[in-house]
Jmol script that loads the backbone (N, CA, C; Angstrom):
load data "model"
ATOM      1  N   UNK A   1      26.371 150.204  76.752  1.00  0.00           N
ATOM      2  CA  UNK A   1      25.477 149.160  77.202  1.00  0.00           C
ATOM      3  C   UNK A   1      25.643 147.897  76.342  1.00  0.00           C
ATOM      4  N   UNK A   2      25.904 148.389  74.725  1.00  0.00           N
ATOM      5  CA  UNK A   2      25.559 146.699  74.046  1.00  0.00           C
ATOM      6  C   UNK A   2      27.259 146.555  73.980  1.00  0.00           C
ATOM      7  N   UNK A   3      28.490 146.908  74.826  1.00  0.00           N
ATOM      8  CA  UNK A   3      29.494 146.508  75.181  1.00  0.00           C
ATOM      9  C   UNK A   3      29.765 145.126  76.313  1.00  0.00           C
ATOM     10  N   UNK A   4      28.865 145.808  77.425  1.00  0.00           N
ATOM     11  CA  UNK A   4      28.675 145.218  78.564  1.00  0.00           C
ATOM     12  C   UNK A   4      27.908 144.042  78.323  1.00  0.00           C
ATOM     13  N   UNK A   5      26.883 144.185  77.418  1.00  0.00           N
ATOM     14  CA  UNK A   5      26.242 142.787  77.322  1.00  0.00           C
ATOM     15  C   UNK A   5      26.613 141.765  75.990  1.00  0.00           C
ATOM     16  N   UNK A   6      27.681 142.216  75.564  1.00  0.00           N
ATOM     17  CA  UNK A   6      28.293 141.518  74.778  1.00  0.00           C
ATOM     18  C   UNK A   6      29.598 140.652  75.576  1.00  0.00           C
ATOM     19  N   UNK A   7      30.386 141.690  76.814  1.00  0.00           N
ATOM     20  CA  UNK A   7      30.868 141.057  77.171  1.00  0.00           C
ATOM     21  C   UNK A   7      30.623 139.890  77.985  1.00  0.00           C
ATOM     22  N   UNK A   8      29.447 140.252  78.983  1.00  0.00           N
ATOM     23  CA  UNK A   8      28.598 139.036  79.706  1.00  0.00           C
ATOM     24  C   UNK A   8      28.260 137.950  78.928  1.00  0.00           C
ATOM     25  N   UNK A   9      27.966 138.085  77.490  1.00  0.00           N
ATOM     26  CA  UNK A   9      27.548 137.214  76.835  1.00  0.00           C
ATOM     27  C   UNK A   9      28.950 136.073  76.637  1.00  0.00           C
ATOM     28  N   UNK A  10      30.079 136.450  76.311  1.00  0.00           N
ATOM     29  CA  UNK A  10      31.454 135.722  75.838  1.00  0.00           C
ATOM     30  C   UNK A  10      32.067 134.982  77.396  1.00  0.00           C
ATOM     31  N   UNK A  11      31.805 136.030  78.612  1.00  0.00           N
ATOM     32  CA  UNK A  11      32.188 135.486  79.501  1.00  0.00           C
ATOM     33  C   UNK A  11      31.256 134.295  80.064  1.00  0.00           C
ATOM     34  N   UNK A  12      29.971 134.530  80.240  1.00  0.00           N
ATOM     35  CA  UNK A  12      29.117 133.261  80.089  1.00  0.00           C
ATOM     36  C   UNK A  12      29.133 132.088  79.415  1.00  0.00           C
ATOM     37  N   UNK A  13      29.133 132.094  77.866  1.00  0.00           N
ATOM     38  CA  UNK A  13      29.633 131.319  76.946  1.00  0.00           C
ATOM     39  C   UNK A  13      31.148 130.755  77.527  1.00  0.00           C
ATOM     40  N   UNK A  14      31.785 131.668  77.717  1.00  0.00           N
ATOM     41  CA  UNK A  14      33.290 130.562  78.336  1.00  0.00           C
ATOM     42  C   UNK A  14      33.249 129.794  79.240  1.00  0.00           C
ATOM     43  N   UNK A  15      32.745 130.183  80.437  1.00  0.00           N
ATOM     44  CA  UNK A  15      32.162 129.621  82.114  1.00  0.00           C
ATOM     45  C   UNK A  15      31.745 128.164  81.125  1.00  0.00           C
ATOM     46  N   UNK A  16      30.602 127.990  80.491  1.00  0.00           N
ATOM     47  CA  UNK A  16      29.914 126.949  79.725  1.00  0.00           C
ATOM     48  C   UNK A  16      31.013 126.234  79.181  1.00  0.00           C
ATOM     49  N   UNK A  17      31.336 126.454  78.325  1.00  0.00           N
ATOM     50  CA  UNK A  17      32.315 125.790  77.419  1.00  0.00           C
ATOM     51  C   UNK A  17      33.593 125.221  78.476  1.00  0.00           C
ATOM     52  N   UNK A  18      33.738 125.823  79.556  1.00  0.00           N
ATOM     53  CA  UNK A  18      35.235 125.082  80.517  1.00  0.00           C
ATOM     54  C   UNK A  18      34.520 124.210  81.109  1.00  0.00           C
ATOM     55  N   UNK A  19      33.514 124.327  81.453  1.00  0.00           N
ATOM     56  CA  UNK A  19      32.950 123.150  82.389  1.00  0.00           C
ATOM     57  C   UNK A  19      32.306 121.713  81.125  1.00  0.00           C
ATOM     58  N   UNK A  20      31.997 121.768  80.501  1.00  0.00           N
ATOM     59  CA  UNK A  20      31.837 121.027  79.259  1.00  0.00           C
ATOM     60  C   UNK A  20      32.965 119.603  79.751  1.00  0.00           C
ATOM     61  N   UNK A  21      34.101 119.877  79.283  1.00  0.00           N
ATOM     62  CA  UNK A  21      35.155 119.214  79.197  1.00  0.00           C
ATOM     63  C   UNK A  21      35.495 118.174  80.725  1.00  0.00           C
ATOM     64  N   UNK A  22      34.540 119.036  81.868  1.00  0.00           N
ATOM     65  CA  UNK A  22      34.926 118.436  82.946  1.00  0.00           C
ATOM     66  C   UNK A  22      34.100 117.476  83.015  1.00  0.00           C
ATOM     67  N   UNK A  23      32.844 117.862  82.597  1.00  0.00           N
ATOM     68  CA  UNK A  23      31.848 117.046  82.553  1.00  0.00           C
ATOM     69  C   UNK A  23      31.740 115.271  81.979  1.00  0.00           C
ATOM     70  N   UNK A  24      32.584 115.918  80.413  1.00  0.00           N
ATOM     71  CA  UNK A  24      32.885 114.639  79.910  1.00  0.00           C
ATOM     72  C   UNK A  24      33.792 113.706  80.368  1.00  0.00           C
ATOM     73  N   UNK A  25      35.094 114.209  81.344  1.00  0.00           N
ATOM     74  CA  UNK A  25      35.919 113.507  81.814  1.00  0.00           C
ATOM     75  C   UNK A  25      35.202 112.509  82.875  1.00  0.00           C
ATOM     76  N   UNK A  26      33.721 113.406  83.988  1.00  0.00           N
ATOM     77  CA  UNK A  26      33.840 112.666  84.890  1.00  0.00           C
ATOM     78  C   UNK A  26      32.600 111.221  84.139  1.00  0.00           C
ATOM     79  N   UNK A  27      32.174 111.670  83.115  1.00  0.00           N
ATOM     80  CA  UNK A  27      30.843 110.695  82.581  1.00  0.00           C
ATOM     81  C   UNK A  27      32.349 109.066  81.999  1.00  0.00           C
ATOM     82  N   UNK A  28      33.218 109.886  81.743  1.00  0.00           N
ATOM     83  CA  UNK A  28      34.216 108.694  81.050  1.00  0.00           C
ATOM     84  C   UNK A  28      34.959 108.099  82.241  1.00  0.00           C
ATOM     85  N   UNK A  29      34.820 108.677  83.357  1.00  0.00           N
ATOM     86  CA  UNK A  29      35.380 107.859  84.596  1.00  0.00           C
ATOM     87  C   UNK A  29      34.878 107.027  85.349  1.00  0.00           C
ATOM     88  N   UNK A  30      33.247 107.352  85.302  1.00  0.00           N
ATOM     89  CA  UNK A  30      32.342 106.461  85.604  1.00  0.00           C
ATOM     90  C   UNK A  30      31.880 105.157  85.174  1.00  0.00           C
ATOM     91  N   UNK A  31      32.237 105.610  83.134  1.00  0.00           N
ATOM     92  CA  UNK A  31      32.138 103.934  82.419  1.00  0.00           C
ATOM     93  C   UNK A  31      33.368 103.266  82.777  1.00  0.00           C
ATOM     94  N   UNK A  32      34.424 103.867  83.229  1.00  0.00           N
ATOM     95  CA  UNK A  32      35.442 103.105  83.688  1.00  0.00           C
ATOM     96  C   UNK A  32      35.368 102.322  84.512  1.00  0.00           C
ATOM     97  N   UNK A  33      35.043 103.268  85.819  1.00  0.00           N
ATOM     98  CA  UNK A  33      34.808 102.295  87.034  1.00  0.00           C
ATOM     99  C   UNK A  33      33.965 101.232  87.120  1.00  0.00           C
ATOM    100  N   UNK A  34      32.980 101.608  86.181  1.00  0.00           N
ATOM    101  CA  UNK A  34      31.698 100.445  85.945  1.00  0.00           C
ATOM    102  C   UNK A  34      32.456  99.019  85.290  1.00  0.00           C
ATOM    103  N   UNK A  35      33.256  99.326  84.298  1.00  0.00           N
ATOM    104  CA  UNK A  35      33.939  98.222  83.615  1.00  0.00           C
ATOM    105  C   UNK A  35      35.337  97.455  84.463  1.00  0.00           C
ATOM    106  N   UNK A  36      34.918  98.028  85.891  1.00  0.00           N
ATOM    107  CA  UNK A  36      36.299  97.449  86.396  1.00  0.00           C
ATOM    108  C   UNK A  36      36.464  96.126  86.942  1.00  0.00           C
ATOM    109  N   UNK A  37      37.681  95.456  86.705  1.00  0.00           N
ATOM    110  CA  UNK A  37      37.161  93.826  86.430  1.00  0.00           C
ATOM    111  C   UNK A  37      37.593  93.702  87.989  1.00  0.00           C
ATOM    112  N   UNK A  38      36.220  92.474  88.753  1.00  0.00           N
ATOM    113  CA  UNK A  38      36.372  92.177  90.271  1.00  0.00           C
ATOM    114  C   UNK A  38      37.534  90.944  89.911  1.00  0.00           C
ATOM    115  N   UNK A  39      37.772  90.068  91.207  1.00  0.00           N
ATOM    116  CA  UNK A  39      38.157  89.341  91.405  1.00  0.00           C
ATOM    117  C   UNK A  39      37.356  88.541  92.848  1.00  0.00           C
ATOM    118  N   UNK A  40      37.245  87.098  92.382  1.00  0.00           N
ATOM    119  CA  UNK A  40      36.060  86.039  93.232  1.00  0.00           C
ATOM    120  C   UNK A  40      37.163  84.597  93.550  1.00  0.00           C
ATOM    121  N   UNK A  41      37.257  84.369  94.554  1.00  0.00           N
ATOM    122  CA  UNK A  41      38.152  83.283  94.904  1.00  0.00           C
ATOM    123  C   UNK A  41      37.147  82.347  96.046  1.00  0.00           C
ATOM    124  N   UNK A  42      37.112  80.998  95.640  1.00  0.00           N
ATOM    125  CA  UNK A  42      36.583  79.981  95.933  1.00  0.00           C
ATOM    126  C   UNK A  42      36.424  78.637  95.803  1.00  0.00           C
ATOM    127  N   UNK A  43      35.652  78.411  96.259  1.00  0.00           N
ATOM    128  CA  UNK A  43      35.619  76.374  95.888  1.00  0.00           C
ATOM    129  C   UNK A  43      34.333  75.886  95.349  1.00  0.00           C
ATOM    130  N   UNK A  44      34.474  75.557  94.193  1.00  0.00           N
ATOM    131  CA  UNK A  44      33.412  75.275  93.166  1.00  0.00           C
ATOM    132  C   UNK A  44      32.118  73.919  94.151  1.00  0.00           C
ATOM    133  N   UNK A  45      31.277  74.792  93.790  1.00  0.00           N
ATOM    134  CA  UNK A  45      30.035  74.041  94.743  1.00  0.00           C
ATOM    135  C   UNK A  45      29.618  73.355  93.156  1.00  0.00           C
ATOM    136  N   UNK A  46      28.908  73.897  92.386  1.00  0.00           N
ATOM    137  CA  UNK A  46      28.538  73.106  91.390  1.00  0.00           C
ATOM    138  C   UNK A  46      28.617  73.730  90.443  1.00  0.00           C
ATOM    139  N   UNK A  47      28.625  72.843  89.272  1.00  0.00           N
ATOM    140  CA  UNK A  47      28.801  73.226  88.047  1.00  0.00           C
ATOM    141  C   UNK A  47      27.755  73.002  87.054  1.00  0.00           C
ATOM    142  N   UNK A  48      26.923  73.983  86.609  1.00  0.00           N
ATOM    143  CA  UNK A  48      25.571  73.524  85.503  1.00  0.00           C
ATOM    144  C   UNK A  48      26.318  73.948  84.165  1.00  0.00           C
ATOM    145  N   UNK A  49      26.228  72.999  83.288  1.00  0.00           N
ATOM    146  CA  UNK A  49      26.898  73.130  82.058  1.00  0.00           C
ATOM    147  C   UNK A  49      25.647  73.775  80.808  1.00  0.00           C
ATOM    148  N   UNK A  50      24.720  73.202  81.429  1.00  0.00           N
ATOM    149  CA  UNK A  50      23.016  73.012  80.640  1.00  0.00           C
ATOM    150  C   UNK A  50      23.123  74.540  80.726  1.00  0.00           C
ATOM    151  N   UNK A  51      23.540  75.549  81.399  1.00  0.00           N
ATOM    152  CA  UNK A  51      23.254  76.650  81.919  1.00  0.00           C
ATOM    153  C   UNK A  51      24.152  77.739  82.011  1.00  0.00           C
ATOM    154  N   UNK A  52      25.522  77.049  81.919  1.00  0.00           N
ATOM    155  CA  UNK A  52      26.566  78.249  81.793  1.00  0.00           C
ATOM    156  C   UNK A  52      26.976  78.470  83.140  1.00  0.00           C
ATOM    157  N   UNK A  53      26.350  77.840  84.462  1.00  0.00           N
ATOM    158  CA  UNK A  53      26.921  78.609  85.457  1.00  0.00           C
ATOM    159  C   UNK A  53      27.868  77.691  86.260  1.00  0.00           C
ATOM    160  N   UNK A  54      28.070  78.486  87.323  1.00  0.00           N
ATOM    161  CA  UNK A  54      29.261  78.101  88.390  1.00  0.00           C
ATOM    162  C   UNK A  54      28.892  78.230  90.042  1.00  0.00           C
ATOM    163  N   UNK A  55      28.598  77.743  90.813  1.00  0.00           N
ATOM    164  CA  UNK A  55      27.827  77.951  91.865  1.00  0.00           C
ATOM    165  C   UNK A  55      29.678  77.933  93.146  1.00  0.00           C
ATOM    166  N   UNK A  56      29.879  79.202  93.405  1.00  0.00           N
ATOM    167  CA  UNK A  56      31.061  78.924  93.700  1.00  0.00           C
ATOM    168  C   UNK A  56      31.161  79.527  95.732  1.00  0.00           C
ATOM    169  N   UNK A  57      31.845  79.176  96.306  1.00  0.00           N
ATOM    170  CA  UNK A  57      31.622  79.219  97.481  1.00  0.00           C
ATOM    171  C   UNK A  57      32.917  79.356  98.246  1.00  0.00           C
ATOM    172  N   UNK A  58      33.160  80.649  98.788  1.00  0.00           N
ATOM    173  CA  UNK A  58      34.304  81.885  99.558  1.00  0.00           C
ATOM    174  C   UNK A  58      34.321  83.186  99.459  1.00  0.00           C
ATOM    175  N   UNK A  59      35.356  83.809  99.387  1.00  0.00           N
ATOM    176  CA  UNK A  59      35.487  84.810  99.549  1.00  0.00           C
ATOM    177  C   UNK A  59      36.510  85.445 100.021  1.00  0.00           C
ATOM    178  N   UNK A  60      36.672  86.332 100.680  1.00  0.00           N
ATOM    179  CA  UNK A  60      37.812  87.043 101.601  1.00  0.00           C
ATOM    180  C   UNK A  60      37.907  86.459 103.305  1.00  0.00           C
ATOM    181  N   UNK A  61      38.873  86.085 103.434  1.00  0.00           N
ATOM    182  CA  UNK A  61      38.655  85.191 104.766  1.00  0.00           C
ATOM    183  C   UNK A  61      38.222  86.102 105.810  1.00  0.00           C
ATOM    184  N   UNK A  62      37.534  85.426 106.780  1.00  0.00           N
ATOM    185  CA  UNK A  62      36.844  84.284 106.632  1.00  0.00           C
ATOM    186  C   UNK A  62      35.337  84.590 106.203  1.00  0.00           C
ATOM    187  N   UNK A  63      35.068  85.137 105.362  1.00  0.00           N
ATOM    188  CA  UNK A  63      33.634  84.731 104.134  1.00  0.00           C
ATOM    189  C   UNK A  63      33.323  83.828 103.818  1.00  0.00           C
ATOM    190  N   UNK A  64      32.442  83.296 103.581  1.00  0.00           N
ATOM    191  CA  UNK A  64      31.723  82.033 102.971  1.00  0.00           C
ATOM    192  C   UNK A  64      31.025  82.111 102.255  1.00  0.00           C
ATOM    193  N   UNK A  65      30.989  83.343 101.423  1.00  0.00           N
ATOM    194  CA  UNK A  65      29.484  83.557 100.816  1.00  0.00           C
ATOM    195  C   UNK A  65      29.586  82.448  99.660  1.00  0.00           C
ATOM    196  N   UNK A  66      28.073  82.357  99.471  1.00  0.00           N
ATOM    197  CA  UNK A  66      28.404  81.305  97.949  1.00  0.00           C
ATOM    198  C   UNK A  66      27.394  82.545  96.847  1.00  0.00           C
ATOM    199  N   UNK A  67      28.321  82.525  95.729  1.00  0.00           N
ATOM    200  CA  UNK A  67      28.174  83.376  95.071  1.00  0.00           C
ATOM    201  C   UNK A  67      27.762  82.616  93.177  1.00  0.00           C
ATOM    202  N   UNK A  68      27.409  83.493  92.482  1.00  0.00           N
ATOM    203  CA  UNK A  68      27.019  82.525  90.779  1.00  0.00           C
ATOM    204  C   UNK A  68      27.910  82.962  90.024  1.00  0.00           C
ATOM    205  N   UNK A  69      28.227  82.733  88.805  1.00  0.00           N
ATOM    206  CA  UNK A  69      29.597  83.027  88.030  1.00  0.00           C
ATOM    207  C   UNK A  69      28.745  82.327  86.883  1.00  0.00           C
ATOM    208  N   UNK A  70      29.085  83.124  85.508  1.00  0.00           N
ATOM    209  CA  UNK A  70      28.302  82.945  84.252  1.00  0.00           C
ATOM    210  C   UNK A  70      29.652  82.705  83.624  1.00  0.00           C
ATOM    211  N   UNK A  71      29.689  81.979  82.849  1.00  0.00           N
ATOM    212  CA  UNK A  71      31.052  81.991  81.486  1.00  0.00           C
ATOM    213  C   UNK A  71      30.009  81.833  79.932  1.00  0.00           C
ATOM    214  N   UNK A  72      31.606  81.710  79.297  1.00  0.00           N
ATOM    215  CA  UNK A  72      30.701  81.697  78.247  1.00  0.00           C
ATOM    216  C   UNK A  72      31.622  81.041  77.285  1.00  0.00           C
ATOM    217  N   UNK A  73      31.718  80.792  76.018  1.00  0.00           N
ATOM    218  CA  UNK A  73      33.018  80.593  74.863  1.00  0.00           C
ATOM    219  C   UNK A  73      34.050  81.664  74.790  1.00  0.00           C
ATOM    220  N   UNK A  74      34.273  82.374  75.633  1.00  0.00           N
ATOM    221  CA  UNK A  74      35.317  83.526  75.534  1.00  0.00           C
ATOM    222  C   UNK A  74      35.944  83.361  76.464  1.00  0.00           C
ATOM    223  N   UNK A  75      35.424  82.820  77.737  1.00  0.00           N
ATOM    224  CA  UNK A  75      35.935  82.668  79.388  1.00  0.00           C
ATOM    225  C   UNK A  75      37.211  81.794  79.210  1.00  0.00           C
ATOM    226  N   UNK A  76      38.490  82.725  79.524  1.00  0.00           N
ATOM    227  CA  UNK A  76      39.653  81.736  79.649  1.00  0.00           C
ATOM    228  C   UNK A  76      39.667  80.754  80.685  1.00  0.00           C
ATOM    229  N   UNK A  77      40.510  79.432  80.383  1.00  0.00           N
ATOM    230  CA  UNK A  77      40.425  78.769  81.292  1.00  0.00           C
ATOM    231  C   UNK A  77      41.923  78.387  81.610  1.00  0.00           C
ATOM    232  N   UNK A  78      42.516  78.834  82.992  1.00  0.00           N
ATOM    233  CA  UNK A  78      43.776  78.371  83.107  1.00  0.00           C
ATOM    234  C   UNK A  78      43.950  77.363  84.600  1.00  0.00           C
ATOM    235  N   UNK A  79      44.876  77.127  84.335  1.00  0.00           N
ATOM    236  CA  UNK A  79      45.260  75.873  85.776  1.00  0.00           C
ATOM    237  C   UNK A  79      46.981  76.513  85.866  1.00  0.00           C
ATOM    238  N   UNK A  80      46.757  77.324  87.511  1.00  0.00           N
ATOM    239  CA  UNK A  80      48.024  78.086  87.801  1.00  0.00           C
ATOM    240  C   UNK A  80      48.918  78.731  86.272  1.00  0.00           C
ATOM    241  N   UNK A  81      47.843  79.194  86.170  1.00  0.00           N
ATOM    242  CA  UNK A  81      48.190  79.863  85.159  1.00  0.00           C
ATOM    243  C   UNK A  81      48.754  80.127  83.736  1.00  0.00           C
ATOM    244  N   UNK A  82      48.592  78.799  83.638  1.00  0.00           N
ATOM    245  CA  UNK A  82      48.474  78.427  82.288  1.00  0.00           C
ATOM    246  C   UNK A  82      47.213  77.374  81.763  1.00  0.00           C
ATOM    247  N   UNK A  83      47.298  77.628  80.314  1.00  0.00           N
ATOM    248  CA  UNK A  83      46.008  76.937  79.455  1.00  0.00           C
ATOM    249  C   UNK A  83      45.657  75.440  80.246  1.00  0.00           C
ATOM    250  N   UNK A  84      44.541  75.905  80.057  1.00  0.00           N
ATOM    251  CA  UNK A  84      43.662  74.208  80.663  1.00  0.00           C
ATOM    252  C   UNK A  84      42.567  73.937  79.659  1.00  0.00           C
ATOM    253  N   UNK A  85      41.652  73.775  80.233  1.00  0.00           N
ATOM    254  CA  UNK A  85      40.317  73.209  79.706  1.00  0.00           C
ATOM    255  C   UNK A  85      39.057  73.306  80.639  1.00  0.00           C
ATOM    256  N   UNK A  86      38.127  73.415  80.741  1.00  0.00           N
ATOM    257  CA  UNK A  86      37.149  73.414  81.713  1.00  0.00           C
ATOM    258  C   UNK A  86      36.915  71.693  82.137  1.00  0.00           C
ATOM    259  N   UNK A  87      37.358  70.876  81.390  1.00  0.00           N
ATOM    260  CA  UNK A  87      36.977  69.679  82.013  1.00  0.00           C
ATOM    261  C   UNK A  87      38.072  69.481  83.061  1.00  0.00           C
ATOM    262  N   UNK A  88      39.417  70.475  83.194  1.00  0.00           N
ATOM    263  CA  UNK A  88      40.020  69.917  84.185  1.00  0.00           C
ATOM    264  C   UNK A  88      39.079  70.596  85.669  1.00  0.00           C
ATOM    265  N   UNK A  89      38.474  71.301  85.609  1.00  0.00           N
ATOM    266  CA  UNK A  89      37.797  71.934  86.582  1.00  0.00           C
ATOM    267  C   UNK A  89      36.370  71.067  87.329  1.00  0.00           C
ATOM    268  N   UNK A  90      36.454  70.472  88.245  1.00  0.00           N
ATOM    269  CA  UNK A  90      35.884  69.696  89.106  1.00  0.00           C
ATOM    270  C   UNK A  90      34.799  70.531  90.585  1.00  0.00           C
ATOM    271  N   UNK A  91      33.898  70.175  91.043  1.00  0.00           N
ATOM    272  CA  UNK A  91      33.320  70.530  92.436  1.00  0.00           C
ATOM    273  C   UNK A  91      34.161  70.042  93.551  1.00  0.00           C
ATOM    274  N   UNK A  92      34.485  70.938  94.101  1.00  0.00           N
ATOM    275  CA  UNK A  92      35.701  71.234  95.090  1.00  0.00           C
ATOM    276  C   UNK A  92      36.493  71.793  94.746  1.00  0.00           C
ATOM    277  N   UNK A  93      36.695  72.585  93.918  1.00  0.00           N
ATOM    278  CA  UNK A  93      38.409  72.659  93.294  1.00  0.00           C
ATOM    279  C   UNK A  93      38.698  74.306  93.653  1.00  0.00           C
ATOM    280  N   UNK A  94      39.578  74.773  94.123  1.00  0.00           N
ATOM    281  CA  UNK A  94      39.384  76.006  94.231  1.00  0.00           C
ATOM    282  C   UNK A  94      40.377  76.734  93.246  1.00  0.00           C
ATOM    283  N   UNK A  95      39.587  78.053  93.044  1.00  0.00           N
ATOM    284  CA  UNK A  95      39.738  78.991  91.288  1.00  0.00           C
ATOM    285  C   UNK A  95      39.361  80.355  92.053  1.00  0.00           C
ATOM    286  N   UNK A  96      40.581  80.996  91.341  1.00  0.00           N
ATOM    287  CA  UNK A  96      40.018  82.291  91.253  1.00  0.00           C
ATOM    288  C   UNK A  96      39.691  82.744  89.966  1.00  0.00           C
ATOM    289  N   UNK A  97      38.444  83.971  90.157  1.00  0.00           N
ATOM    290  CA  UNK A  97      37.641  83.892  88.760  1.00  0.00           C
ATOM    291  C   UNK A  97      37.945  85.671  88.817  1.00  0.00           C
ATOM    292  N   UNK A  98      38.717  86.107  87.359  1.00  0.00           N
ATOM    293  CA  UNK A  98      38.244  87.266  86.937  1.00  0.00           C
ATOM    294  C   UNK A  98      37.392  88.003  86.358  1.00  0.00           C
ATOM    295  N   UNK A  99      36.249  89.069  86.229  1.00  0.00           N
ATOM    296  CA  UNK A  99      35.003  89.054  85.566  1.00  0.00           C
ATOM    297  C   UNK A  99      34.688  90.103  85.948  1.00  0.00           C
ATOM    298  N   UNK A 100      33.544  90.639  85.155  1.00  0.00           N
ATOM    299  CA  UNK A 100      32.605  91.705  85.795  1.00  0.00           C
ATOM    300  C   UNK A 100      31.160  91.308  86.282  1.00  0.00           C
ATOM    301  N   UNK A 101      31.208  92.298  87.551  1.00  0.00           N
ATOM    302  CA  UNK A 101      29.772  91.779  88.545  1.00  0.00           C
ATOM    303  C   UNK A 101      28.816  92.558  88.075  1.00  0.00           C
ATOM    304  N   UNK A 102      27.430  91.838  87.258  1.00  0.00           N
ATOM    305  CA  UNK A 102      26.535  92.449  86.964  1.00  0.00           C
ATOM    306  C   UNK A 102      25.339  92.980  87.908  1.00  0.00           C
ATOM    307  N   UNK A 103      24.216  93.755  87.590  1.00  0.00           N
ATOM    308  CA  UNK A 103      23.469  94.113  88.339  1.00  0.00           C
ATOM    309  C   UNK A 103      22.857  93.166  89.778  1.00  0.00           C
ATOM    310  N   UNK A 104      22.499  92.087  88.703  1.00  0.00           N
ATOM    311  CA  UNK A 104      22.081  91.177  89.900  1.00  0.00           C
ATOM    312  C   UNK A 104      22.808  90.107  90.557  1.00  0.00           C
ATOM    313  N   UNK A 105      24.071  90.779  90.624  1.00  0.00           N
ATOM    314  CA  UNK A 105      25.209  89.932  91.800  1.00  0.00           C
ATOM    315  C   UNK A 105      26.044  88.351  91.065  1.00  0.00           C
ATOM    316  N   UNK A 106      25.287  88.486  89.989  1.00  0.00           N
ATOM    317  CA  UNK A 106      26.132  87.159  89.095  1.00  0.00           C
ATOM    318  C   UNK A 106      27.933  87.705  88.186  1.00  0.00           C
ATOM    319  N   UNK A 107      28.380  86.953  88.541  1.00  0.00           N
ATOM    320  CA  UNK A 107      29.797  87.693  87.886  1.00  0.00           C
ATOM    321  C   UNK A 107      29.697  86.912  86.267  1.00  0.00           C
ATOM    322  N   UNK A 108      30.222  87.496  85.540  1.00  0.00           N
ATOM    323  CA  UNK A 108      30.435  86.914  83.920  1.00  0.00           C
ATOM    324  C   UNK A 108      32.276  87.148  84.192  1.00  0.00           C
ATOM    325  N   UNK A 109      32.375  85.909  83.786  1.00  0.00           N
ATOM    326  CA  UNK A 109      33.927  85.599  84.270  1.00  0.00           C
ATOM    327  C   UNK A 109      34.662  85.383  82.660  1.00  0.00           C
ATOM    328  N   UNK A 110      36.077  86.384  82.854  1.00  0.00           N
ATOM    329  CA  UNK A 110      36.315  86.661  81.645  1.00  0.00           C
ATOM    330  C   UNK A 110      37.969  85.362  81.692  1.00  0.00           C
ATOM    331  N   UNK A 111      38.108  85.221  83.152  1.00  0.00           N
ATOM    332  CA  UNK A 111      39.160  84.147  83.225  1.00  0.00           C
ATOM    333  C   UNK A 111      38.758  83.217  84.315  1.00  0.00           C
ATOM    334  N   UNK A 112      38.790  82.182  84.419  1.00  0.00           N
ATOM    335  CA  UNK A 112      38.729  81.040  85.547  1.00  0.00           C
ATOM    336  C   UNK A 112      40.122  80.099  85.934  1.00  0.00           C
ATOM    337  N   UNK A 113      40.819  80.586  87.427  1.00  0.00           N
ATOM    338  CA  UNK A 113      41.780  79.876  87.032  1.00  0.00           C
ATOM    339  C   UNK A 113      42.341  79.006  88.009  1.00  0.00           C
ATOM    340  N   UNK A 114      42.361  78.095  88.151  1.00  0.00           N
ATOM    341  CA  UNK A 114      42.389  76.513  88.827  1.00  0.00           C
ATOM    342  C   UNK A 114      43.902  76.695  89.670  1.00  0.00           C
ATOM    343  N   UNK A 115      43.713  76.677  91.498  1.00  0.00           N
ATOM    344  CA  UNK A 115      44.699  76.615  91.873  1.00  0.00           C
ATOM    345  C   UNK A 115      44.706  75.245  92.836  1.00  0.00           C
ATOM    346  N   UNK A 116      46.047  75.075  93.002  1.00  0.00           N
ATOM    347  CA  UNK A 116      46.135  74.100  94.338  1.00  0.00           C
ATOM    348  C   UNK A 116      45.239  74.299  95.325  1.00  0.00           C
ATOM    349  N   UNK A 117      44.925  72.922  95.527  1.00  0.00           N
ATOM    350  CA  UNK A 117      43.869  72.727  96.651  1.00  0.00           C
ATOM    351  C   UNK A 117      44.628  73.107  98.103  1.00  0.00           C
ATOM    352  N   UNK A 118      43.760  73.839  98.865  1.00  0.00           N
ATOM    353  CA  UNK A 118      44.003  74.448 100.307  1.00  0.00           C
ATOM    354  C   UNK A 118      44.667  73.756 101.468  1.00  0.00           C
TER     355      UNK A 118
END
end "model"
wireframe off; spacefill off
backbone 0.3
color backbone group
């Protein structure tokens, strides 16, 4: 008897211990996906500097949504793909912005980058 419930005990304990490992894989796939950087392409409606934001307006054709975009002192800024400046960046200008989309639908844009007009 204290064979049998020794063995139930090790085989239980193992069942536990294999699933462990799966567990952690899928909790580390999830911060992944969470951290996965979107991509936002549009034509700059306005620009609040006082504020950090970007009031930007497109999407996937034909979308129109107008959408918000946060930067910050880290936010690269390129023009076709190379170094710019944010003052080359104007209302109208169309940019695609790389970033992550936070809870409440504002993207924090980790690149902004200035293409030929349409």
């Amino acid at each position: 008897m204290k064979v049998r419930l020794a063995l139930l005990s090790l085989a239980l304990a193992g069942a536990i211990g294999a699933t462990m490992p799966v567990m952690a894989q899928d909790a580390a796939k999830d911060a992944t996906a969470t951290k996965k950087v979107a991509k936002w392409q549009g034509h700059i409606l306005r620009i609040d500097k006082d504020h950090s934001m970007i009031d930007l307006r497109g999407g996937q054709a034909p979308a129109n949504d107008e959408r918000k975009v946060a930067y910050d002192d880290k936010t690269e800024w390129t023009k076709q793909g190379k170094p710019a400046t944010m003052d080359d960046f104007k209302e109208g200008s169309f940019v695609i912005v790389l970033g992550h989309v936070a809870d409440k639908g504002i993207m924090h844009a980790t690149r902004v980058d200035l293409r030929l007009p349409r």
